[in-house]
VOGU-3710 file (C-alpha; in Angstrom, 3 decimals, decimal comma):
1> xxxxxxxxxx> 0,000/0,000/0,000  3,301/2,172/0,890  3,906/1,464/-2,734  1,432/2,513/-4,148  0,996/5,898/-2,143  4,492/6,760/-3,167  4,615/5,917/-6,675  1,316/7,315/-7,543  1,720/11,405/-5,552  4,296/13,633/-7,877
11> xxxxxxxxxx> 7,198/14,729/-5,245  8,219/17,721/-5,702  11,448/19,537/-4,098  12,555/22,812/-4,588  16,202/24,343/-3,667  16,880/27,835/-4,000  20,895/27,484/-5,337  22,333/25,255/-8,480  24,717/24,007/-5,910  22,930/20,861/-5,239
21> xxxxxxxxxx> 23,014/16,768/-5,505  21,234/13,799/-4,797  22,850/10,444/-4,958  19,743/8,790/-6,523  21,320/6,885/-9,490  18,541/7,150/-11,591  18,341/10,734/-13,335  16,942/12,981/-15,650  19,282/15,756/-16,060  17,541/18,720/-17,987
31> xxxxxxxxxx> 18,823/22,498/-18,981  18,933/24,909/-22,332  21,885/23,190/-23,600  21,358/19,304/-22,885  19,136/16,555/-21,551  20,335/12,865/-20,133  17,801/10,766/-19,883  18,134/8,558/-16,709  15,275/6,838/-16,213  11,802/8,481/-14,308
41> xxxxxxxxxx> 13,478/10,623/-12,250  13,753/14,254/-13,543  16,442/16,705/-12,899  15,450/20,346/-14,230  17,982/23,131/-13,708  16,672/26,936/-13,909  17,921/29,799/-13,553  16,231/30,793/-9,803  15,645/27,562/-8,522  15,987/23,684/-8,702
51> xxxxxxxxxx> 12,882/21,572/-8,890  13,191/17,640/-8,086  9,917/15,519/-9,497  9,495/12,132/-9,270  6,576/10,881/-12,291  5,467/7,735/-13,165  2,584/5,469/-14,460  0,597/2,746/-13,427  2,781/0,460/-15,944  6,186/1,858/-13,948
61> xxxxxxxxxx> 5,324/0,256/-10,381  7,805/-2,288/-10,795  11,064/0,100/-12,477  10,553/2,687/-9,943  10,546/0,423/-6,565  13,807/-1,003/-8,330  15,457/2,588/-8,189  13,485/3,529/-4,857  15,706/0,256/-3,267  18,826/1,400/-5,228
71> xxxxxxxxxx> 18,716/4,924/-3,708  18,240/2,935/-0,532  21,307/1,620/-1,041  23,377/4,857/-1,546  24,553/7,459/0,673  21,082/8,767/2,173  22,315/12,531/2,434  22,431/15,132/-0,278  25,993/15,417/-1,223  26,851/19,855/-2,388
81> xxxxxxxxxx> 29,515/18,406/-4,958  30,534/21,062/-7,939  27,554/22,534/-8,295  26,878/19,232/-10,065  26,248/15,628/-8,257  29,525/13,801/-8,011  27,332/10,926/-8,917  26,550/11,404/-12,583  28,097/9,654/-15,150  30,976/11,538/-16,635
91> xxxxxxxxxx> 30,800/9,990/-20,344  27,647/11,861/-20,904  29,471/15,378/-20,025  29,505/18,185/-22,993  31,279/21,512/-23,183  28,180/23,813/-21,810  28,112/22,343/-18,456  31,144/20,819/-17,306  30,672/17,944/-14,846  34,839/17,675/-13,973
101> xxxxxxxxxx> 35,105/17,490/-10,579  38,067/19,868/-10,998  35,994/22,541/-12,000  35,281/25,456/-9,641  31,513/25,439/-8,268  31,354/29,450/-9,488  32,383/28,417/-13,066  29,462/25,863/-12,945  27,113/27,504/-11,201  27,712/30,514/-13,687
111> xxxxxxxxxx> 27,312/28,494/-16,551  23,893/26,961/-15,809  22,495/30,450/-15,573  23,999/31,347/-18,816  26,080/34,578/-16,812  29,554/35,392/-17,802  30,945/36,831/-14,740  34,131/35,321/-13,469  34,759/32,995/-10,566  35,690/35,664/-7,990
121> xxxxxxxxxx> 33,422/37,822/-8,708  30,892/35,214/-8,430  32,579/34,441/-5,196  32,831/38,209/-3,340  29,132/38,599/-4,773  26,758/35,586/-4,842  28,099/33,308/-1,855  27,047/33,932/1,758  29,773/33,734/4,919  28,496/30,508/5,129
131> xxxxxxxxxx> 30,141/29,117/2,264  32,682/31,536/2,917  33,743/30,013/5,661  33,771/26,153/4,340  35,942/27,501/1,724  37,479/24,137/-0,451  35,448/21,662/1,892  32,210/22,268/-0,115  33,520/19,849/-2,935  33,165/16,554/-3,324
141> xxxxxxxxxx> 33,257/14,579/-0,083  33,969/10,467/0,869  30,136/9,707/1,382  29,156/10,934/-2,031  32,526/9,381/-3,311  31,574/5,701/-1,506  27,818/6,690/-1,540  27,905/6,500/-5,688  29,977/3,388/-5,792  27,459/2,004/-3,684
151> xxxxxxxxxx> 24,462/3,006/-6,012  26,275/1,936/-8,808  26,922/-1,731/-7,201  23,285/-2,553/-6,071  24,457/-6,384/-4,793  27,472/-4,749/-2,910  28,316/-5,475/0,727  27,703/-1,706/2,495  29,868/-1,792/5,724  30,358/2,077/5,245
161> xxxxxxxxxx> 27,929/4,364/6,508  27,050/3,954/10,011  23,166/3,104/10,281  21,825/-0,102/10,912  19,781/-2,020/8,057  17,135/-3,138/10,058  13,865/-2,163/12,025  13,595/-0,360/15,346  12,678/-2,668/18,002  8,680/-3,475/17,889
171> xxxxxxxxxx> 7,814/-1,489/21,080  9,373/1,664/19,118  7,322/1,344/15,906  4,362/0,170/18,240  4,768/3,748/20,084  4,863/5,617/16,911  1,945/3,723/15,149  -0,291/4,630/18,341  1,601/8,209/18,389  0,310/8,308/14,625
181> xxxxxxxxxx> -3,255/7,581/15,055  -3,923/9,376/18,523  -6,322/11,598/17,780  -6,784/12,646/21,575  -3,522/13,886/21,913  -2,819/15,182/18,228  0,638/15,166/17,661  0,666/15,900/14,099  0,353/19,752/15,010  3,264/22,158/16,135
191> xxxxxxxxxx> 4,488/21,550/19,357  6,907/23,363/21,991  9,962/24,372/19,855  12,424/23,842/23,016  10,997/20,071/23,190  7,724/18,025/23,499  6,619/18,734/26,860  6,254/14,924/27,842  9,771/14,221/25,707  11,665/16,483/27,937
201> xxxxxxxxxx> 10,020/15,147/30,732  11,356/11,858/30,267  15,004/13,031/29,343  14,960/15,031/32,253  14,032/12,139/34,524  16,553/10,246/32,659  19,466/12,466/33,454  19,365/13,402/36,414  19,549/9,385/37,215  22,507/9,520/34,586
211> xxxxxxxxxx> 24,323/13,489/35,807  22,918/13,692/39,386  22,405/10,143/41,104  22,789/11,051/44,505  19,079/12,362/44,202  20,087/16,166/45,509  19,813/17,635/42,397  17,053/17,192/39,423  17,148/18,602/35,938  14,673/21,403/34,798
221> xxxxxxxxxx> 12,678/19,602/31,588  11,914/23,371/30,777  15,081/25,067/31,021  17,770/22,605/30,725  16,567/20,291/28,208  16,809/21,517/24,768  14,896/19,289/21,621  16,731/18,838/18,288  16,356/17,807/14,830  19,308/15,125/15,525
231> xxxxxxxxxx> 22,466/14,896/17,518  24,225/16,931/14,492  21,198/20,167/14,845  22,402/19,675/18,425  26,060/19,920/17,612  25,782/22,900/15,603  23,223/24,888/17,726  26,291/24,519/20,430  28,284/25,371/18,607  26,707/28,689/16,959
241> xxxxxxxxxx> 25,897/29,974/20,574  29,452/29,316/22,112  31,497/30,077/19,453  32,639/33,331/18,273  35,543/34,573/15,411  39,136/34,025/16,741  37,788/31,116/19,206  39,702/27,922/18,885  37,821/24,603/19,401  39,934/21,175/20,003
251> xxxxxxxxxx> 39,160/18,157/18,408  40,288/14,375/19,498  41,960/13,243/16,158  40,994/11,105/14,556  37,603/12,689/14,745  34,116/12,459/13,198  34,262/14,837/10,198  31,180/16,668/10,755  32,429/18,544/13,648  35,244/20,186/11,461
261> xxxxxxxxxx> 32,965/22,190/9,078  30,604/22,869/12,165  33,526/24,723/13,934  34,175/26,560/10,637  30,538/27,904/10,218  30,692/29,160/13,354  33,668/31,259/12,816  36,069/29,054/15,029  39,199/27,270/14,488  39,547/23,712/14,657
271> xxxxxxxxxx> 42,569/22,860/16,844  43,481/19,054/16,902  44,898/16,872/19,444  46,277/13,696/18,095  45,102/10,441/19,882  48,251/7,915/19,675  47,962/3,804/18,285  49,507/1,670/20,592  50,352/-1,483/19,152  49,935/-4,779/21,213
281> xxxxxxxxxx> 53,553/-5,709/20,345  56,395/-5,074/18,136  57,722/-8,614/18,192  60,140/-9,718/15,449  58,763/-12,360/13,207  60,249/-14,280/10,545  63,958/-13,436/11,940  66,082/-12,710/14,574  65,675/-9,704/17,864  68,209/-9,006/16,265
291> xxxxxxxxxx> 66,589/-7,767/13,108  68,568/-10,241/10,466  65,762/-10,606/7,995  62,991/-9,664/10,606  60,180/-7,790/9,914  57,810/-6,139/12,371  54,572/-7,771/13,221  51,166/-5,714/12,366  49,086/-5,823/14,984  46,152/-4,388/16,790
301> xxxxxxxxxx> 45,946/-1,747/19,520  44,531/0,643/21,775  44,062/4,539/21,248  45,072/6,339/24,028  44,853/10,198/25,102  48,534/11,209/26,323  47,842/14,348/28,251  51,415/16,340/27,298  49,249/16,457/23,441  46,233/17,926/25,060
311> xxxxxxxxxx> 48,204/19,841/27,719  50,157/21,800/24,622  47,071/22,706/22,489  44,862/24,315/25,576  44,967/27,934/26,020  42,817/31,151/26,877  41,588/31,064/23,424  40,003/27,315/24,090  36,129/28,375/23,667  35,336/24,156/23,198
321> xxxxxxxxxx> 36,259/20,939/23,369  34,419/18,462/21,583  34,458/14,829/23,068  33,002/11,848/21,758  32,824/8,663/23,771  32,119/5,869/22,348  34,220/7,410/19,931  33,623/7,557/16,011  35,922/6,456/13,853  37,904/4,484/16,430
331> xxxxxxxxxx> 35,794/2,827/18,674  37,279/3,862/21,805  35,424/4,210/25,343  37,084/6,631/26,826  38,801/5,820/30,129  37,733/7,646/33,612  41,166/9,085/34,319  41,221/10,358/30,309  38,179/12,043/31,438  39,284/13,720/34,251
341> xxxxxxxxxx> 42,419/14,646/32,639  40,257/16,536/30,117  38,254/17,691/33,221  41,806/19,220/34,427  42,602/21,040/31,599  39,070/22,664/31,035  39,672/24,490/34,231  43,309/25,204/33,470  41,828/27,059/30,372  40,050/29,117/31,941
351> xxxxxxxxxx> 35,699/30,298/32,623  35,585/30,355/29,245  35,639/26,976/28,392  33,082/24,404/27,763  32,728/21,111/27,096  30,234/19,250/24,152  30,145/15,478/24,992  29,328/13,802/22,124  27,362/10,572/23,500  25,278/9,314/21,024
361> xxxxxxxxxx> 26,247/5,649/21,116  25,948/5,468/25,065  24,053/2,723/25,129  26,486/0,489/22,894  29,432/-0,088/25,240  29,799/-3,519/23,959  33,681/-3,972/25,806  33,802/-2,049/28,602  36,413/-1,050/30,763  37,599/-3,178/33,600
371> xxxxxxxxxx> 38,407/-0,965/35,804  36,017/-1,002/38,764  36,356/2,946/39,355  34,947/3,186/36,291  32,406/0,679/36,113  30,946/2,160/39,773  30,639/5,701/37,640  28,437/3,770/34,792  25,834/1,864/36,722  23,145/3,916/35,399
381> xxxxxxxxxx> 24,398/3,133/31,823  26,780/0,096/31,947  30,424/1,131/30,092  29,671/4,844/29,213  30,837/7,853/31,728  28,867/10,927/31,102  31,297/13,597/31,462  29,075/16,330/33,128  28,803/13,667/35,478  32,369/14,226/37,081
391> xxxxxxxxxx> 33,445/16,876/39,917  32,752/20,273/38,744  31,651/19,816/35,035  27,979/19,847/34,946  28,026/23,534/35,137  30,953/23,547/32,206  29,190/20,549/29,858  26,246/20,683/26,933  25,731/16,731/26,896  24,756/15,836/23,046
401> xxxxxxxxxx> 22,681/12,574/21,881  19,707/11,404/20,040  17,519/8,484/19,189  18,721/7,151/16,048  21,932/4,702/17,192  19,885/3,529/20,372  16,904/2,739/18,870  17,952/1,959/15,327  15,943/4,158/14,023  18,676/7,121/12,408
411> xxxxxxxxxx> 15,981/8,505/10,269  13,684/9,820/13,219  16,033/12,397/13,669  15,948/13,351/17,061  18,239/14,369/19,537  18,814/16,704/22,214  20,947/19,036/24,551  21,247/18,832/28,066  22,645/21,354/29,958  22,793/23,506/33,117
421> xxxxxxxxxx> 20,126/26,560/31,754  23,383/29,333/31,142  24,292/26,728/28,212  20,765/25,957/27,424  18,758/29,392/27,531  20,690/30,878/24,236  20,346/27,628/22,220  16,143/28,107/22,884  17,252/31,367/21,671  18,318/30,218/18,852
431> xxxxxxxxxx> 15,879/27,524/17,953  12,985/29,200/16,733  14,831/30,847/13,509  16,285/27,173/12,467  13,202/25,261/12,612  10,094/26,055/14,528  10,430/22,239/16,343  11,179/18,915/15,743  8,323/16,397/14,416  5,860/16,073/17,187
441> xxxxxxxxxx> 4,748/12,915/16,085  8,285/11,409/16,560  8,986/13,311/19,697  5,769/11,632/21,131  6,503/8,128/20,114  10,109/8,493/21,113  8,701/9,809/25,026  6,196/6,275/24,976  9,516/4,504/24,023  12,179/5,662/26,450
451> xxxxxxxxxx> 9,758/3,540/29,532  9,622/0,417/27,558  13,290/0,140/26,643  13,903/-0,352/30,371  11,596/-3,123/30,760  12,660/-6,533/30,154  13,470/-7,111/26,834  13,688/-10,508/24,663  15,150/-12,565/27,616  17,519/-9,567/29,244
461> xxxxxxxxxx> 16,684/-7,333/31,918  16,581/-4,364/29,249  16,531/-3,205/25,674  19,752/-2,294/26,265  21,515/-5,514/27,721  19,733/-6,979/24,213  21,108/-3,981/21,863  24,876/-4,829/23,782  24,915/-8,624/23,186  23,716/-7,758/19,577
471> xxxxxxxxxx> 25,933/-5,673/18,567  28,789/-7,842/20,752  27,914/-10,971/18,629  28,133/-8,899/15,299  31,503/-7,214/16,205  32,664/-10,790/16,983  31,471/-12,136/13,429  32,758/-9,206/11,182  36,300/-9,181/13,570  36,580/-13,131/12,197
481> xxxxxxxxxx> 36,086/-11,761/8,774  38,441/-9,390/8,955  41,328/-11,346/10,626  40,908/-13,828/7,827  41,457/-11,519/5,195  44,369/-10,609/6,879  43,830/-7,036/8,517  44,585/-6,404/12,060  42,162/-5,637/14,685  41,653/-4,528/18,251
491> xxxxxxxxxx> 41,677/-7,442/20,719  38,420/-6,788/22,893  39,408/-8,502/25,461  42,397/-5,988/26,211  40,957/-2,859/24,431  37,287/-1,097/25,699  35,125/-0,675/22,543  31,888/0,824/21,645  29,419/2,195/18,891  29,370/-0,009/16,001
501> xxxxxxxxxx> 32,802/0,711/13,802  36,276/-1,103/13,946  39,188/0,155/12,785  40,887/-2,123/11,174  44,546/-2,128/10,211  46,028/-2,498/7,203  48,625/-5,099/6,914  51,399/-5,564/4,549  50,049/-8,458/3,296  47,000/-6,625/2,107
511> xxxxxxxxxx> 49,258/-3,500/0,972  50,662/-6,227/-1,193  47,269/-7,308/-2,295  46,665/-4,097/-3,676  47,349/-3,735/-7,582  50,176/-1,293/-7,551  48,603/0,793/-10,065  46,074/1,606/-7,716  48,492/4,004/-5,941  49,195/5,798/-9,536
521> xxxxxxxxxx> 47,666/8,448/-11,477  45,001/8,481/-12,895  43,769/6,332/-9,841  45,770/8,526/-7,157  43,862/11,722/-8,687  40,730/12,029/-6,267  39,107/15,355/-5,541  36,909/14,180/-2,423  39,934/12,399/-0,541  42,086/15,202/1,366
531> xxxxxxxxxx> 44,488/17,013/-0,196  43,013/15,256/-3,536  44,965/12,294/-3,359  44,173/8,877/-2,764  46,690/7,430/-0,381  46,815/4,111/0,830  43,873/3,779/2,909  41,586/5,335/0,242  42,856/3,124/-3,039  42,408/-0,326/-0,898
541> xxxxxxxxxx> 38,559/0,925/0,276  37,889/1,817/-3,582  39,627/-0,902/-5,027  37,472/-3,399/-2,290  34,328/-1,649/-3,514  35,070/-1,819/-7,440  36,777/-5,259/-7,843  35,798/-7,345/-4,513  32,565/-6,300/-3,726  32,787/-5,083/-0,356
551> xxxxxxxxxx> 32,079/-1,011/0,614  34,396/0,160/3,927  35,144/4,162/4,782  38,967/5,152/4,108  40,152/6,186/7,814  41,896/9,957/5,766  38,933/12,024/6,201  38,648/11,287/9,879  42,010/12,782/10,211  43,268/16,585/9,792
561> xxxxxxxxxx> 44,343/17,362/6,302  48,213/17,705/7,264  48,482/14,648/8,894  46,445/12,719/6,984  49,185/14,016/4,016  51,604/12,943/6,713  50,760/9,502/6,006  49,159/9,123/9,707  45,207/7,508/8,120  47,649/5,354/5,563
571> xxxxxxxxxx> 47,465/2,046/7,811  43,538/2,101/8,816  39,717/1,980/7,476  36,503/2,023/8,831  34,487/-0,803/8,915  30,971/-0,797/10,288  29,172/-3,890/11,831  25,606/-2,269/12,573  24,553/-4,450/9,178  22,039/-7,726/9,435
581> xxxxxxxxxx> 24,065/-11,000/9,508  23,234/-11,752/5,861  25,102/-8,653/5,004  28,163/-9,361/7,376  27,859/-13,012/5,859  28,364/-11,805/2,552  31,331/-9,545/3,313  32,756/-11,806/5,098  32,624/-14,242/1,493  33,889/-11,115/0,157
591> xxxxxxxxxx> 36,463/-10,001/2,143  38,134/-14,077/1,599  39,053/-12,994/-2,178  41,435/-10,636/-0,348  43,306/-13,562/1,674  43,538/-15,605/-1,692  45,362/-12,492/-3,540  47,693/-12,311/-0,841  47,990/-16,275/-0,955  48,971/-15,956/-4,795
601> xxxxxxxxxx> 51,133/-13,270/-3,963  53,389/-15,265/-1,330  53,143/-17,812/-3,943  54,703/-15,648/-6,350  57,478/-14,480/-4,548  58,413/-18,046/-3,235  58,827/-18,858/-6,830  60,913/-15,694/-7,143  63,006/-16,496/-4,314  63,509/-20,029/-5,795
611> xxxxxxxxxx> 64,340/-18,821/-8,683  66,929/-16,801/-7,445  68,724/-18,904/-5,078  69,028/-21,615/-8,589  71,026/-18,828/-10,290  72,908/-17,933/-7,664  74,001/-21,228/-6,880  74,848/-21,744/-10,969  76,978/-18,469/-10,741  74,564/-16,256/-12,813
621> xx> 72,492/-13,092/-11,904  68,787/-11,478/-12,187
//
C-alpha cells in the first residue's frame, strides 16, 4: 500500500541554489543546452531555482521500486559536490556544463544560468559567509565518493555508513503507530519548539539518574533540556551559541568529520589533538631480535589520550572541546582518568571553556572497561561515563545525543541538549529561527519509548543488555572476517570498545594485495579524498568496492588534512558492523578474495626467491 501511495503522488522539491546533488542513481538531467535521460526521475535546472519531481505510471510500479531500493542503497544525504552531483556519469558530459570534478563550483554555477561573470566575482558577490567560511570543503566529499559506488553496485556489501539495516525494536514502531493515530492527543500539530513537553520530561528524569544520582539535584525539563532535529542540529546549535571569530575549538583526532565544518561555520578554528595507536607488540617475526631478515609484526591496539598532546594545544583562546565517547571512527570508550584529565585542563583554560560530549552511542558499550572505578561511575548506563557527570563539570558541559543509534531508528532524527540553563537558555534562543520544532509525532513516540526500553526485553533485563549482546555478537562475526582476510584488529578482550565501527589495520600483506597501479595516477587523482589524493587507505577501500565487492570508509577524512598528508590515516579503514548478519555473511565471502590475492602473492614471490637462489648457486644473476 506504501507502494502505491508513493509511486502514484508527484514529489516535488525545490532548492533555492544550483549548488545541489542527490545520490539517486537514476536521473533525468535537464537544462537549455542538454538533456540525459536517466530513467523516471527528472532533474530540471533553472535559472532561480531547482525543482526535483518524481513521475510515473501505473505500468512503472515495478522500475521505480527497483530505483526507490537502489537509492536505498546509496549514501542517504544530499551530497553539495561542484555545483553538479559527483554521482553522474561523466561519459555523458559536454562543453556547456562541465561535470569535472576539478571545476570550480562558481564556473558551474555561472554556466547553468547562462552569466559570464568570473569565478571571484561570483565568489565576493553571490556566496554567503556561510560558504565563505567552508571555503574548499564544499567539494566533493567520501560519502558521495563511496555513496555512488554504492548506487552503482546494487548487490554490494555496504559496511560504510554507520546506520543499521534493520527495524527499530517493535515497542518503538508500536509507540509511533499509536503516536500516529492518537487523535486525543494530536501530535501531528506544532508543538513546543524547546521540546515536546512529555519528551523532555522523560530526558529530564533520565538524566538526572545519569548526571545527578545522589538524588540532591534534578534537571529542569523546561530550562535545561533543549529538543533537536538530531544529535548533528544539536552539535551545531552549540556550537553557533558558544562560538565566536578568533575562538579555537579542540578536536580528538581522529575525529568524526562533521564537527570540522561545524567549527568553521561558526567562525572558530579547529585545533586538533592527536590520539596515539599503541600497538599490542612489536615482536620480530620471521627473523632474529636481532633484526637479520625480521620484519615487524602488524598488529592491533589501543588509542590512548597522552595528556602532554592535550596539555600543549589548551589555552585562553580554548572556547570548546568536543568529546566523543564511544568514539567515532575508532571505537574507543574513553577511560575515567582520560576524562578527568580533560576535566583538568578545562579548568586550566580558563571560565571560558566548555565542554560538548558527544554521547550518542551510550548505550552500545559492547567492551567495557575493567576498571572497577569506572564501572561504579556507569551503573546507570553500563560502560559509558557521562562527562558532566564528574566533579565540577555539569556547570561547564552541553551533553549531546539522540535516538537514532539507540533505537535503530537514524531517520527519526531526534536528539537533544542537556545542559545547566546558562548553556541551554541561548540555544532556545536560537531555535525558533532554524526550525520552529522537531516532528511532534516522533517526539511523542520516542517519550512512549524511552519507559519500555527499560523493561525486560527478549530474555535480558533491558533493551539495552539486548542492543549490547547484539551488537557484541556482530563485532565478533565481522572481527573473524576481517582477521581472515588478513587485517589487524583490536583485541576486545584488552581494548574497551563501543558504537558499532572497527578500525581495522592495514597489513602488509594486504598493501601487497593491492594492484600497484592503484596508488598511480590516474587512480591517485581524487578530488573528495584530502588534499586530492588517494593514499593508501583510500585506493584499498575503492579498489574493495570496485573489484571485490565489499564497501568500507577510508580512515583519511577522519584525520586533519596535514596529517592525513603525513601519512598518519595510511594504515587504517573504517568498517561498520551495525549491518544484518546476511550482510556481514556476505562480506565476510567477500572479504576471503582478499586472503587468496595475498595467498597468490606469497606464492609468487616463493617462486621468485627459488628462482633466485638456482642462479645464484649456478653463478649467474637477475
Amino acid at each position: 500500500m506504501f507502494q502505491q501511495i508513493l509511486i502514484s503522488t508527484t514529489a516535488v522539491f525545490s532548492l533555492t541554489s544550483t549548488s545541489y546533488a542527490f545520490n539517486l542513481p537514476s536521473l533525468s538531467l535537464q537544462n537549455n543546452q542538454r538533456t540525459t535521460h536517466l530513467s523516471s526521475y527528472q532533474y530540471r535546472t533553472h535559472t532561480q531555482h531547482t525543482k526535483f519531481q518524481l513521475s510515473s505510471s501505473a505500468n512503472s510500479i515495478e522500475e521505480d521500486d527497483n530505483i526507490i531500493s537502489s537509492a536505498v542503497a546509496s549514501d542517504r544525504a544530499p551530497c553539495f559536490d561542484n555545483g553538479v552531483c559527483a554521482t553522474f556519469p561523466d561519459d555523458e558530459e559536454d562543453e556547456s556544463v562541465s561535470l569535472d570534478k576539478s571545476t570550480d563550483k562558481e564556473q558551474v554555477i555561472a554556466k547553468v544560468n547562462g552569466d559570464s561573470i568570473s569565478s571571484s566575482e561570483s565568489s565576493t558577490q553571490y556566496t554567503g559567509e556561510a560558504i565563505d567560511r567552508l571555503g574548499s570543503m564544499t567539494g566533493p566529499t567520501v560519502w558521495s565518493e563511496f555513496g555512488r559506488l554504492s548506487a552503482e553496485n546494487p548487490s554490494i556489501a555496504n559496511l560504510g555508513q554507520g546506520f543499521p539495516d534493520w527495524l527499530p525494536p517493535p515497542f518503538a514502531v508500536e509507540s509511533l503507530v499509536s503516536a500516529t493515530i492518537d487523535s486525543t492527543k494530536s501530535p501531528h500539530q506544532y508543538t513546543r519548539t524547546a521540546g515536546h513537553p512529555k519528551l523532555v520530561t522523560q530526558l529530564a528524569r533520565r538524566y538526572t539518574q545519569h548526571l545527578h544520582p545522589n538524588g540532591k539535584e534534578c534537571i529542569d525539563p523546561m530550562n535545561e533540556v533543549a529538543v533537536t532535529v538530531g544529535a548533528s542540529q544539536a552539535l551545531y546549535l552549540s556550537l553557533q551559541t558558544l562560538v565566536k571569530p578568533g575562538d579555537e575549538v579542540i578536536l580528538f583526532e581522529p575525529f568524526f568529520d562533521l564537527y570540522v565544518n561545524q567549527i568553521k561555520l561558526a567562525g572558530g578554528t579547529p585545533v586538533f589533538v592527536p590520539l596515539t595507536f599503541v600497538p599490542y607488540n612489536s615482536e620480530i617475526v620471521n627473523g632474529n631480535s636481532n633484526g637479520n631478515g625480521g620484519e615487524e609484526e602488524v598488529t592491533g591496539g589501543t588509542w590512548i589520550l597522552e595528556p602532554e598532546k592535550l596539555e600543549e594545544k589548551i589555552s585562553s583562546k580554548t572556547r570548546a572541546i568536543i568529546l566523543n565517547s564511544p568514539h567515532n571512527p575508532t571505537g574507543k570508550v574513553f577511560t575515567l582518568s582520560e576524562m578527568q584529565m580533560i576535566a583538568d585542563n578545562v579548568i586550566k583554560a580558563g571560565p571560558q571553556c566548555v565542554v560538548i560530549s558527544d554521547e550518542v552511542y551510550k548505550y552500545i558499550v559492547h567492551s567495557p572497561p575493567k576498571d572497577d572505578e569506572h564501572m561504579e561511575k556507569t551503573k546507570s548506563c553500563p560502560g559509558h561515563v557521562h562527562f558532566a557527570s564528574l566533579p565540577n563539570m555539569w556547570e561547564r558541559t552541553i551533553t549531546v545525543s539522540s535516538a537514532g543509534k539507540t533505537f535503530s531508528a537514524t531517520g527519526w532524527q531526534v536528539g537533544w541538549c542537556i545542559a545547566p540553563s546558562h548553556l541551554i537558555s541561548p540555544i532556545h534562543q536560537l531555535l525558533p529561527y532554524v526550525q520552529f520544532c522537531a516532528s511532534t509525532v516522533i517526539q511523542e513516540a520516542l517519550a512512549r519509548s524511552l519507559p519500555l526500553a527499560d523493561e525486560p526485553y527478549e530474555g535480558y533485563t533491558s533493551y539495552y543488555e539486548y542492543l549490547n549482546e547484539k551488537y557484541r555478537r556482530k563485532r565478533d562475526l565481522l572481527s573473524s572476517a576481517l582477521k581472515d582476510a588478513g587485517f589487524a584488529i583490536p583485541d576486545y578482550d584488552e581494548t574497551c570498545g563501543g558504537g558499532f565501527f572497527i578500525f581495522a589495520r592495514i597489513t602488509p600483506e594486504l598493501k601487497k594485495a593491492l594492484p600497484a597501479y592503484r596508488l598511480e595516477e590516474p587512480f591517485s587523482s581524487n578530488p573528495a579524498a584530502p588534499g586530492g589524493t588517494a593514499r593508501l587507505d583510500w585506493a584499498l577501500c575503492q579498489w574493495m568496492a570496485e573489484e571485490k565487492g565489499v564497501l568500507c570508509i577510508p580512515s583519511s577524512p577522519f584525520f586533519s588534512r596535514e596529517r592525513a598528508l603525513e601519512g598518519a590515516s595510511d594504515e587504517f579503514i573504517r568498517v561498520a558492523f551495525c549491518k544484518t548478519d546476511e550482510t556481514i555473511e556476505k562480506a565476510a565471502l567477500a572479504l576471503k578474495s582478499l586472503r587468496n590475492d595475498i595467498a597468490e602473492d606469497e606464492e609468487e614471490d616463493t617462486v621468485v626467491n627459488k628462482d633466485e637462489e638456482v642462479l645464484v648457486a649456478a653463478g649467474g644473476s637477475m
